[in-house]
LORO-950474 format. One record per residue (C-alpha): x, y, z; residue in one letter. Coordinates in steps of 0.25 Angstrom, whole numbers, plus 5000, padded with zeros to 4 digits. Example, Ala and Ser with C-alpha at 12.3 -4.5 7.8 and 13.67 -1.06 7.14 Angstrom:
2
504949825031A 505549965029S 
END
This chain:
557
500050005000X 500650134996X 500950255006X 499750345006X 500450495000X 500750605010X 500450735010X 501050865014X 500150895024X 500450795032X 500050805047X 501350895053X 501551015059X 502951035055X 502651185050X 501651285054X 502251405052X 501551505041X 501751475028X 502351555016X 501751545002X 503151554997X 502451624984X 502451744977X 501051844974X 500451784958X 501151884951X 500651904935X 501651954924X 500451964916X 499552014925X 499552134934X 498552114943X 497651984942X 497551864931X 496151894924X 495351804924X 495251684911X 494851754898X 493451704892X 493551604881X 493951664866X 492851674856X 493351644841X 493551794838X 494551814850X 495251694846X 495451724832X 496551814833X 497451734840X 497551644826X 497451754818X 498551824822X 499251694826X 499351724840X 499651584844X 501051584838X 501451704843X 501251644857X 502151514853X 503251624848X 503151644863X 503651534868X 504251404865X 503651314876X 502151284875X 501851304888X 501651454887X 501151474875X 499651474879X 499951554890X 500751654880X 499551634869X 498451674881X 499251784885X 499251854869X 497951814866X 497451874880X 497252034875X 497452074890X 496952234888X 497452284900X 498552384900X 498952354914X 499152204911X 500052224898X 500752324903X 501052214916X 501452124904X 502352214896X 503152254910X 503552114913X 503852084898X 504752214898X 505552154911X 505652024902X 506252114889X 507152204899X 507652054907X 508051974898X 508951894908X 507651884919X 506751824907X 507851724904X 507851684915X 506451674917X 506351584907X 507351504911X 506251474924X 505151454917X 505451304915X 505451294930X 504051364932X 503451244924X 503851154937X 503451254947X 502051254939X 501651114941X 501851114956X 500851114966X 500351264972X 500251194985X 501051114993X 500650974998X 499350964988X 499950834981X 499550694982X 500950644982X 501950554987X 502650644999X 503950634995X 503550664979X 502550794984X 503850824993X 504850814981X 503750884971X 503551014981X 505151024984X 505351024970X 504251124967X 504751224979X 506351214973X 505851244961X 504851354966X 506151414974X 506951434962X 506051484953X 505851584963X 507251624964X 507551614950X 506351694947X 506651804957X 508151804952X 507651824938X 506851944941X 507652004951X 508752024942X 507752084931X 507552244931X 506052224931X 505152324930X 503852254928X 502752254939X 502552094937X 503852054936X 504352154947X 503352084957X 503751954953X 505051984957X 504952054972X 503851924974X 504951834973X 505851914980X 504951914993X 504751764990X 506251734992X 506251835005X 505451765011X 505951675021X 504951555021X 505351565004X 506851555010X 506651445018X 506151365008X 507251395000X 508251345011X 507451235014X 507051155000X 508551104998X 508451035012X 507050985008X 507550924996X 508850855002X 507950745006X 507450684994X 508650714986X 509250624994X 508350514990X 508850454978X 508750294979X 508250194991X 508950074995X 508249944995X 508549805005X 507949674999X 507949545008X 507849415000X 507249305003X 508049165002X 507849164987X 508549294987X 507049354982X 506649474988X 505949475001X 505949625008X 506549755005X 506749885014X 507250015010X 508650055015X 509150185011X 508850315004X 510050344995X 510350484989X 510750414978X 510150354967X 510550194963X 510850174949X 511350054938X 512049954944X 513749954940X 514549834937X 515349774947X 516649824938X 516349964940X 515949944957X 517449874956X 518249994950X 517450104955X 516950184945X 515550234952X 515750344961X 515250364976X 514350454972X 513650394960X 512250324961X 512150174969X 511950084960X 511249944959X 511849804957X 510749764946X 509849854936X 509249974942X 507649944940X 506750054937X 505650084945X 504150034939X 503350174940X 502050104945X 502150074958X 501449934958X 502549884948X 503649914959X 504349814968X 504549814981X 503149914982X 503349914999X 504549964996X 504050104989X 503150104999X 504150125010X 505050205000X 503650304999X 503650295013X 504950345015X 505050445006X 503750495011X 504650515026X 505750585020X 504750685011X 503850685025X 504850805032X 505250885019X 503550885016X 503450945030X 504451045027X 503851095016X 502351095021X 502751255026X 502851275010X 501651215008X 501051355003X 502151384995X 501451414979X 502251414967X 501151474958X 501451614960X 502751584954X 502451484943X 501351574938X 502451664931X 502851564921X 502051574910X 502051744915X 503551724913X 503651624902X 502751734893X 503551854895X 504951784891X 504251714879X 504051854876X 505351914877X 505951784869X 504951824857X 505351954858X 506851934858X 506651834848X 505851954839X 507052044842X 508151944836X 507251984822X 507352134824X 505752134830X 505652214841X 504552224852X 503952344860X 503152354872X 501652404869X 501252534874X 499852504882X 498852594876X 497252604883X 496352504877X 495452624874X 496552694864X 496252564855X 497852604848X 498952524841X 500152574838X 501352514836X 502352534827X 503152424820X 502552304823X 503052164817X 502152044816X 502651954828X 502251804823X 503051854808X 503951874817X 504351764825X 504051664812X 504851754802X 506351774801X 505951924794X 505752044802X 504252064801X 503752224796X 503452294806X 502052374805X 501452474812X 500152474819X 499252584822X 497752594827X 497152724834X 496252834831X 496952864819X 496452724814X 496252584821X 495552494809X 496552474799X 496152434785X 497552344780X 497752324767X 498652264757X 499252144748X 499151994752X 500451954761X 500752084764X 500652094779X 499352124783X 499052004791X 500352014796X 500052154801X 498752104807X 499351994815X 500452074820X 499352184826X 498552074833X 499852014840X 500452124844X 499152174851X 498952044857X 500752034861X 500452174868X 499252134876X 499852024881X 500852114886X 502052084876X 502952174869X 502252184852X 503452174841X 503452324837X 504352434839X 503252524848X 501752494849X 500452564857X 499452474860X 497952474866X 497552334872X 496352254862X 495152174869X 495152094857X 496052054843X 494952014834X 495451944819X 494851914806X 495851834799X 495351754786X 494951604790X 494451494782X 493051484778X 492251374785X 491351284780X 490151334788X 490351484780X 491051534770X 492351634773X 491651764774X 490651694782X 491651664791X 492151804792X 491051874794X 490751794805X 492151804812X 491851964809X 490551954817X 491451884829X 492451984829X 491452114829X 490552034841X 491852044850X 492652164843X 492752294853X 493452434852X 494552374858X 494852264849X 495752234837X 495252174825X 496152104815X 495352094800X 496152004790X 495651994775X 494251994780X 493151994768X 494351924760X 493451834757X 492251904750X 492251994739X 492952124740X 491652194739X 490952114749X 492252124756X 492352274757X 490952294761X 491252194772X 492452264778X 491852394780X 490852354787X 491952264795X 492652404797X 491552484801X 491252374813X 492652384816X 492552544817X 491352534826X 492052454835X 493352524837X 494352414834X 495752424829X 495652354817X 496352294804X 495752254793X 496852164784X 496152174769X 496152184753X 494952274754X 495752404750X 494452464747X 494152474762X 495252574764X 494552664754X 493352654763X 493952714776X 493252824777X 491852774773X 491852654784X 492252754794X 491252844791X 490152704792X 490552684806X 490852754815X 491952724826X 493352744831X 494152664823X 494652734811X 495052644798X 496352664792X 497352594782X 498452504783X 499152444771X 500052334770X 501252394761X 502052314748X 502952384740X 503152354724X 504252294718X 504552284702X 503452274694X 502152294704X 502552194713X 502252214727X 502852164737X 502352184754X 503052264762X 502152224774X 502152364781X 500952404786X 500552564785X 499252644784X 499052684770X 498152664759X 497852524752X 498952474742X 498152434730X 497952564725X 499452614727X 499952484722X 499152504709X 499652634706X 501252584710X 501052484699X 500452594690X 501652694692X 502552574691X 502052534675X 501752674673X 500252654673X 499952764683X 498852854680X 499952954680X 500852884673X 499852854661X 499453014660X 500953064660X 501252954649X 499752984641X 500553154644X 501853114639X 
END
């Protein structure tokens, strides 16, 4: 019959002097004040963005262990619009950029934070053997210890000067000062000594007349473990050292890992007896760190794990001439986009080439953008790269630009084309992503249009759009609409006169420049300026001398 487990809280009263919790206060590098609570479930319009603008391989740039890459991917697709919280953000990931010897070594611990994680909150909650439970919990609070120093050595020698980080840091250091934290500093090496001495058992058989076993007693507790037997040549000449393992006169056997395959089964039973003897005085010493709470502690390492994914993207940016800047927050209210010299972050990380940079700009002047141009040359580039540098900046990250202003979104909202289903045709299909998007679309949102109407006629198409661009007016959104329909531009002023509302149309155009004979070829810079079909026509013309101009001087001539 085996030996019924022990616990911790055994009946003794070795201890009752008040107990430390030997933990620091939860602190939050993302949030300043609370956690909120779990965001309600996505409907299919809020989720759209995140494959449109390929959101999901940004957040495995970030990282190469999976681990973190849902917690990375949750953090970008979150839209947090409080300023207070990405400015929280953006302080801590400014400590990483200005520390780059701290955020080494912080990566260098997050290995560590993976073991600290799977242990228990509490002390003495496990139905275990003693002596494992003993092992486990000593194991735990070594490797609590260190992290605790490691951590506090890492930040210590920083120059912080973010709230989050800066709190961490004097946390930790009252944690070390304190003397129940010291004492169980000084007293874990003592605690352990015991069961590092255990490293084999000594075994006495009896035999019967027929030399078969009859009865067998545990003799000793070795420190050292018994290995292969040696031949008799090398006991003769002395080639093992004093201080190697004992070994055996036969094959060392393994031991069957079910229990009921073992032999000599009283045995283990008073080898689970023993060990539980020895683990009995080292269990009561630890039941005065009974409250002692790693949580606090291992709740930073995803915290941690994201800013220095951050700081290895944007180093590994800088190494191909891209730099980053660190947002301005503007109100939610000013509804504004400026940045100047933005690059496409996913181009990128998968291109050798240095992408174009582009600016951005929405305000009063203008904040729905009609963007035309030829096929392939950058427009959706230039809609993705908006949409992720909105969503990096509300998860408190530097944006690949060289300076940028930015009002926090409730919302990115995208109409990118998609295959037709068999239920309805493809403008079917659009228009009822359209309806979608304008049920959840607020002032505050951004709206990303991609070749809408591409799939009816153009004159279907252009009666479409203004009324797609009048409801967008209404609202007050920042906008761009990505299409061939040129003559939209041409209709600025009468759409606006329509409806009536705050955000002003304007023109974006994405540029080529002509090579030899009429060839065009992308530049893709995007600036505000009139659509190219017209302007491209009257280039060629010039070019064959088939300008109007050209025609009356040669018909003068």
């Amino acid at each position: 019959m085996r030996s019924k487990p022990q616990r911790f809280f055994s009946n003794h009263r070795a201890d009752l002097r008040p107990r430390s919790t030997f933990s620091i206060p939860p602190t939050s590098l993302l949030w300043p004040i609370s956690r909120p609570p779990a965001a309600p479930s996505k409907d299919a319009a809020a989720v759209a963005w995140e494959s449109d603008l390929g959101l999901g391989e940004l957040a495995q740039y970030f990282s190469s262990d999976r681990r973190y890459l849902p917690f990375i991917r949750s953090l970008l697709a979150a839209l947090t619009t409080d300023p207070q919280v990405i400015a929280w953000r953006q302080a801590v990931l400014a400590d990483f950029v200005a520390n780059p010897i701290m955020a080494e070594k912080i990566d260098g611990l997050l290995g560590r934070f993976v073991d600290l994680r799977q242990g228990n909150a509490l002390f003495g909650q496990r139905r275990k053997n003693l002596l494992l439970e003993t092992s486990d919990r000593l194991a735990e609070l070594e490797l609590y210890v260190a992290i605790v120093q490691d951590l506090y050595a890492a930040l210590q020698e920083a120059h912080l000067q973010s709230p989050a980080l800066t709190k961490v840091c004097d946390d930790l250091a009252m944690l070390l000062a304190d003397e129940n934290f010291q004492s169980l500093q000084a007293e874990l090496p003592d605690l352990r000594a015991p069961l590092e001495n255990i490293r084999s058992l000594t075994i006495g058989i009896n035999l019967d007349m027929q030399l078969q076993p009859a009865s067998a007693v545990l003799l000793a507790i070795n420190p050292q473990q018994i290995g292969e037997s040696v031949s008799l040549l090398d006991r003769l000449i002395g080639t093992r050292a004093e201080d190697t393992e004992e070994t055996g006169i036969a094959p060392l056997h393994v031991l069957p890992k079910n229990p009921d395959e073992r032999p000599f089964s009283p045995l283990f039973q008073d080898l689970d007896r023993l060990m539980t003897q020895i683990a009995q005085p080292i269990a009561r010493a630890l039941t005065k760190y009974v409250r002692t709470s790693s949580a606090a502690v291992a709740g930073l390492e995803d915290e941690l794990a994201f800013y220095g994914a951050a700081l290895k993207l944007m180093k590994r940016m800088g190494e191909r001439g891209v730099a980053f800047c660190q947002p301005e927050i503007a109100p939610i209210d000013e509804c504004v986009t400026q940045i100047e010299g933005l690059v496409n972050i996913n181009l990128a990380l998968r291109s050798n080439d240095k992408p174009v940079p582009n600016p951005v700009e929405f305000g009063v002047e203008g904040r729905i953008a009609l963007l035309t141009g030829p096929n392939s040359g950058g427009k959706t580039t230039y809609l993705q790269s908006v949409g992720l540098a909105q969503a990096m900046f509300q998860a408190g990250l530097f944006i690949p630009a060289k300076a940028a202003r930015l009002s926090p979104i409730d919302a990115i909202l995208t109409h990118f084309p998609q295959l037709e289903t068999r239920q309805q045709g493809r403008l079917a299909e659009e228009a009822s992503r359209l309806r979608t998007l304008f049920s959840v679309a607020t002032g505050h949102s951004l709206i990303l249009l991609n070749e809408t109407f591409s799939s009816t006629s153009s004159g279907e198409a252009l009666y479409l759009a203004q009324d797609i661009l009048c409801g967008l007016r209404v609202i007050g959104v920042r906008a761009i609409f990505a299409t061939h329909l040129v003559e939209l531009v041409g209709r600025i002023d009468e759409i606006e006169a329509v409806a009536a509302g705050e955000s002003r149309l304007f023109s974006l155009v994405a540029g080529v420049r002509l090579i030899g004979e009429a060839q065009a070829v992308p530049t893709y810079q995007i600036t505000r300026g009139q659509p190219l079909g017209k302007s491209y026509a009257q280039e060629i013309a010039r070019r064959h001398g088939i300008s109007l101009e050209q025609i009356l001087a040669t018909r003068n001539s």
